[in-house]
C-alpha positions in Angstrom: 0.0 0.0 0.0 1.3 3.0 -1.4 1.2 6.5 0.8 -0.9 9.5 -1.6 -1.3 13.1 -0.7 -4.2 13.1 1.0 -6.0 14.7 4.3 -6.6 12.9 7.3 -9.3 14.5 9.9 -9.1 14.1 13.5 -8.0 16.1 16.7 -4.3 17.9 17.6 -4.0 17.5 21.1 -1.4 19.6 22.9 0.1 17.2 24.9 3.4 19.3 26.4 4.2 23.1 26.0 5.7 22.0 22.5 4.5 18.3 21.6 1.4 17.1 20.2 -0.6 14.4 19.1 -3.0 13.5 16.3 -6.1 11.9 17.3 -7.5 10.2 14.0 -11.4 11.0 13.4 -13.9 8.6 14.6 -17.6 8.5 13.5 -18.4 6.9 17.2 -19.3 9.1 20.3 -17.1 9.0 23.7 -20.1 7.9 25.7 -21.3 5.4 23.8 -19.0 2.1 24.8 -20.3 0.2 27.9 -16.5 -0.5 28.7 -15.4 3.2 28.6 -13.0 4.3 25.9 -9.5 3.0 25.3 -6.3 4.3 22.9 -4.1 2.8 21.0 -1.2 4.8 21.0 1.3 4.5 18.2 4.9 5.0 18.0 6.7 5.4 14.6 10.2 5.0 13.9 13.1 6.6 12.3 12.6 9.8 10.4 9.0 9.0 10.4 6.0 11.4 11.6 2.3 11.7 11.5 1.3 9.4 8.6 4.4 8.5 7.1 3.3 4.6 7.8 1.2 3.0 5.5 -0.7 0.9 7.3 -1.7 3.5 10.4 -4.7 5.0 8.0 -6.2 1.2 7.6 -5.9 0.6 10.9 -7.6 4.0 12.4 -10.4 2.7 10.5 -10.6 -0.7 11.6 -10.5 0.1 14.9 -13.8 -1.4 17.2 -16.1 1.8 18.8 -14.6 1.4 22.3 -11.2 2.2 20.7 -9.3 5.6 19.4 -6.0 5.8 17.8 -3.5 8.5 19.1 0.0 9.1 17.5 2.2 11.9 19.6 4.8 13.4 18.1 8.1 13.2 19.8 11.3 15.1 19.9 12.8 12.0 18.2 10.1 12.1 15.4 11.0 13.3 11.8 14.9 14.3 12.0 15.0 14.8 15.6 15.8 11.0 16.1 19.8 11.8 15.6 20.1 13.8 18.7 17.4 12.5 21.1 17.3 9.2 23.3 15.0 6.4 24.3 15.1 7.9 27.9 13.7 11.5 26.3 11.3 9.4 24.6 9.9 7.8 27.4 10.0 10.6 29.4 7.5 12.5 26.5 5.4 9.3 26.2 4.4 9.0 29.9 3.4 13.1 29.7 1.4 11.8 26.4 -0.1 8.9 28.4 -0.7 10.6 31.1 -2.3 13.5 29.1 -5.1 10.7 27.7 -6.0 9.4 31.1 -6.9 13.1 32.1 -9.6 12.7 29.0 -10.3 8.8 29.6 -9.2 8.3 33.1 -10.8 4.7 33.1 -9.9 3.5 29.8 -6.9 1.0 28.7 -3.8 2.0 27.2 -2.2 0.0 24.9 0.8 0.8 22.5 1.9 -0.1 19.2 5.5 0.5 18.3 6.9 0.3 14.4 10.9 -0.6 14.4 12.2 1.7 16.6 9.2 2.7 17.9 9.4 -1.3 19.5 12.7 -0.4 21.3 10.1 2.7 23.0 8.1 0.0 24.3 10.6 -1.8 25.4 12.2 0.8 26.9 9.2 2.1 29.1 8.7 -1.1 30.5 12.3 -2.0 31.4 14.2 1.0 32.1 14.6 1.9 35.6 13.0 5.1 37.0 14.6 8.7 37.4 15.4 9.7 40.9 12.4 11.9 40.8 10.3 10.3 38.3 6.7 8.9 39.1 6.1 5.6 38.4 5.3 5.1 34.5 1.2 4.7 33.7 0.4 1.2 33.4 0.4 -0.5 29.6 -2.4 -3.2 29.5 -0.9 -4.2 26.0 2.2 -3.7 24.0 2.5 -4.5 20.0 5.8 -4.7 18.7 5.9 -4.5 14.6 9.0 -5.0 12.8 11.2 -4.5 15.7 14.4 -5.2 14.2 18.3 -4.6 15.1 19.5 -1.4 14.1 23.2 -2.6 15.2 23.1 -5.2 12.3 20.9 -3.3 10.3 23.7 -0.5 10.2 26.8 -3.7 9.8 24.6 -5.2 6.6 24.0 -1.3 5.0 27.8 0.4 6.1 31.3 -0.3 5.0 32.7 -2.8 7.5 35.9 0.0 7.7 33.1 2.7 7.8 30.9 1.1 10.9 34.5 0.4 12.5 36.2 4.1 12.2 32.6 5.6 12.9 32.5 3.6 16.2 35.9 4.4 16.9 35.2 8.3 16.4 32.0 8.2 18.7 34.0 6.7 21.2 36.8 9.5 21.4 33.9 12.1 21.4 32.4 10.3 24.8 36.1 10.0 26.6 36.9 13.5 25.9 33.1 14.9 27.2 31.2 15.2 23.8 28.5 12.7 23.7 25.9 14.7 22.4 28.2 17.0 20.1 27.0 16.1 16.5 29.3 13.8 14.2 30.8 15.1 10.9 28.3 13.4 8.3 31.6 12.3 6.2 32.7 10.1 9.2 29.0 8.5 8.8 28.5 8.8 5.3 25.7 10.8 5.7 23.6 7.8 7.7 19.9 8.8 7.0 20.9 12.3 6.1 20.5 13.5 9.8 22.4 14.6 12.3 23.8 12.1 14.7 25.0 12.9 18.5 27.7 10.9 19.5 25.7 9.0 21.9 23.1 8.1 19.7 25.4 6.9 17.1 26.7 4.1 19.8 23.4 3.4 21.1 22.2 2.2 17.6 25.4 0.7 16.2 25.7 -1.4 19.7 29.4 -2.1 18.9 31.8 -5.1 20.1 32.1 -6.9 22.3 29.8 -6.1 24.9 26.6 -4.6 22.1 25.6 -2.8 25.4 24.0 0.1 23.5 20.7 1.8 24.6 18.8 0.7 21.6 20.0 -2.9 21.0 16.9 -4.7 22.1 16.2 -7.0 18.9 19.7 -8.2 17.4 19.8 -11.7 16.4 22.5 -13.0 18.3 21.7 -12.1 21.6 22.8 -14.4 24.4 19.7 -15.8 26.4 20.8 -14.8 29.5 20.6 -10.7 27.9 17.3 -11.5 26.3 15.8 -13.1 29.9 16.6 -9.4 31.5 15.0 -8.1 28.9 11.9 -10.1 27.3 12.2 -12.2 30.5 10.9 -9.0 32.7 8.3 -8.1 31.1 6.2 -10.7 32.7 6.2 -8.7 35.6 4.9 -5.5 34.3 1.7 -7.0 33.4 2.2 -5.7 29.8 0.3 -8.4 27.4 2.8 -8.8 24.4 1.6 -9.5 20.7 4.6 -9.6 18.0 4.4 -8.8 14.5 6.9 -9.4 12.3 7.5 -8.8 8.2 8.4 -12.0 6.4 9.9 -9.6 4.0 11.8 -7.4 6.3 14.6 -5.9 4.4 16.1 -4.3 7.4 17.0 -7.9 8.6 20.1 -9.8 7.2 19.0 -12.8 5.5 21.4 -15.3 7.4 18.6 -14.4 10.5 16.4 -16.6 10.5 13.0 -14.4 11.1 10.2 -17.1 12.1 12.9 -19.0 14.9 14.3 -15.9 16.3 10.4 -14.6 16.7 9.4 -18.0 18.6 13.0 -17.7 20.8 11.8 -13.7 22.5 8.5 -15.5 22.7 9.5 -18.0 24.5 11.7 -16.3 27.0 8.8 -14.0 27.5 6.7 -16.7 28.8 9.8 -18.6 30.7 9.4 -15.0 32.7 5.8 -15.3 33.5 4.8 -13.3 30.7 1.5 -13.1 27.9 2.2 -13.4 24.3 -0.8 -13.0 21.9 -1.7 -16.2 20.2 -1.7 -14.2 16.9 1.9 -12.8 17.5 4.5 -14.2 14.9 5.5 -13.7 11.0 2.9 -11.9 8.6 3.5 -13.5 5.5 4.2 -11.1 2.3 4.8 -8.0 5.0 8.1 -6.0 4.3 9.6 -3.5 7.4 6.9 -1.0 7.1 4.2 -3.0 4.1 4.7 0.1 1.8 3.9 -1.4 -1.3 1.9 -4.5 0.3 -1.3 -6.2 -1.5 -4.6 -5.4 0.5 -4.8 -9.0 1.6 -1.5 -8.6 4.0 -2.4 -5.3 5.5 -5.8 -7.0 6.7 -3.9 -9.5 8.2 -1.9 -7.5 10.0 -4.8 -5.5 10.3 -6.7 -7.7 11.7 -4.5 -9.4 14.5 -4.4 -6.3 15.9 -8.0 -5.5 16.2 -8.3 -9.5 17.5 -5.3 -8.2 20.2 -7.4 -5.5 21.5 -10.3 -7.5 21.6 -8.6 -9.8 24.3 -6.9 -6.6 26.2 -10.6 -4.9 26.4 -12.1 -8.5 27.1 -9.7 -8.8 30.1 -10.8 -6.2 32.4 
């Protein structure tokens, strides 16, 4: 499915004293679910914004009465990804979050996160509080679509000698006090045509030997024991879990092997204690972001989602 110019109709919420977030039109009245009103919140990736991903129009509209979907803008959206940080992201998203349950204080929050938008997720279940911060505004569900390694996304797209002298660069920047000082776009071959902290630059590329960066949540060759303190907590955050990955993903290396690496996070998130969606796993014919994609593999993604929030609104 192909993105056209066209207008989209809804609500701009002012969510903070400079972020805000598009509230996509629904022909259904607040008041009229018996279970109260509940959002879907949705966080894009890289470089992308409000409708920049084709499937988010098909899926507004598929969405059952009792539900709304709500994408915020972030500092990270657009370009702003090169100098921002999955903790300023989840700072913004719990103001977001919390925002909603002013409007629909009994209704369910759940959040669906495409590629990096996953790591969000992730990240606002997982990461540990801020000295002064409340605790985060519970998520009954998370959906994580094509949440895939930027760290071997970046090794399969760079110049091994590139990736290397890049790393190395980042690395002196850090030592001498410059994390978030911009790198030259030469030494990064103009990655994404965006400017790139320091910091950011290590978090995605993740490098050897520990792959300790911020962001590397989804890289193939994990160890277990890093994947159990990471899709092995989230059983204890009483987050419901549904996974939805692109057969077709061209982000992924094709020595990964998509379907087995899928089951393996599933599996350590139930080893945890955890709940994974019986529709989580591949969607056939799906690429990273199913621009492009026949009408018959949007409705399936499509529609595992709607059957997702069915069970989240059932479970009450």
């Amino acid at each position: 499915m192909a993105l056209t110019p066209s207008p989209l109709f809804g609500s701009l919420h002012r969510y903070s004293s400079h972020l805000v977030a598009f509230e996509y039109a629904s022909n259904v009245t607040e008041d009229s679910s018996p279970t109260g009103v509940h959002t879907l919140l949705f966080i894009a990736g890289l470089s992308d914004g409000l409708h920049t991903v084709p499937f988010t129009v098909p899926l507004a509209r598929s969405l059952p009465p009792s539900w709304r979907f709500v994408q915020p803008l972030l500092s990270s959206s657009y370009a702003g990804w090169g100098t921002s940080s999955l903790d300023r992201d989840v700072q913004e998203l719990v103001q977001c979050i919390n925002y909603i349950l002013t409007l629909r204080p009994k209704g369910k929050i759940v959040m669906i996160g495409h590629s990096t938008g996953c790591q969000d997720i992730m990240h606002y279940l997982l990461s540990p509080l801020g000295k002064a911060e409340a605790p985060r505004p519970q998520l009954a569900g998370g959906i994580l679509q094509a949440g895939v390694s930027d760290r071997e996304s970046m090794v399969m797209l760079l110049p091994t000698d590139l990736y290397n002298s890049s790393v190395r660069l980042a690395q002196s920047y850090v030592k001498e006090g410059r994390a978030e000082d911009v790198l030259p776009m030469a030494a990064i071959a103009g990655f994404m045509n965006v400017p790139i902290s320091a910091s950011r630059w290590l978090a995605l590329a993740s490098p050897p030997p520990a792959h300790d960066g911020e962001d590397d949540y989804f890289s193939s060759d994990l160890p277990y024991d890093r994947l159990k303190e990471t899709f092995g907590r989230i059983g204890s955050t009483g987050t419901h879990i549904q996974i939805l990955f692109g057969e077709r993903d061209q982000y992924v290396p094709r020595s990964v092997d998509k379907k087995r690496m899928v089951e393996k996070w599933e599996r350590v998130i139930r080893g945890g204690g955890g709940v994974v969606d019986k529709d989580s796993g591949i969607v056939m014919g799906a690429n990273h972001n199913l621009d492009n994609a026949s009408e018959e593999v949007i409705q399936n993604l499509v529609g595992r989602v709607i059957g997702f929030l069915g069970r989240i609104e059932g479970n009450i």
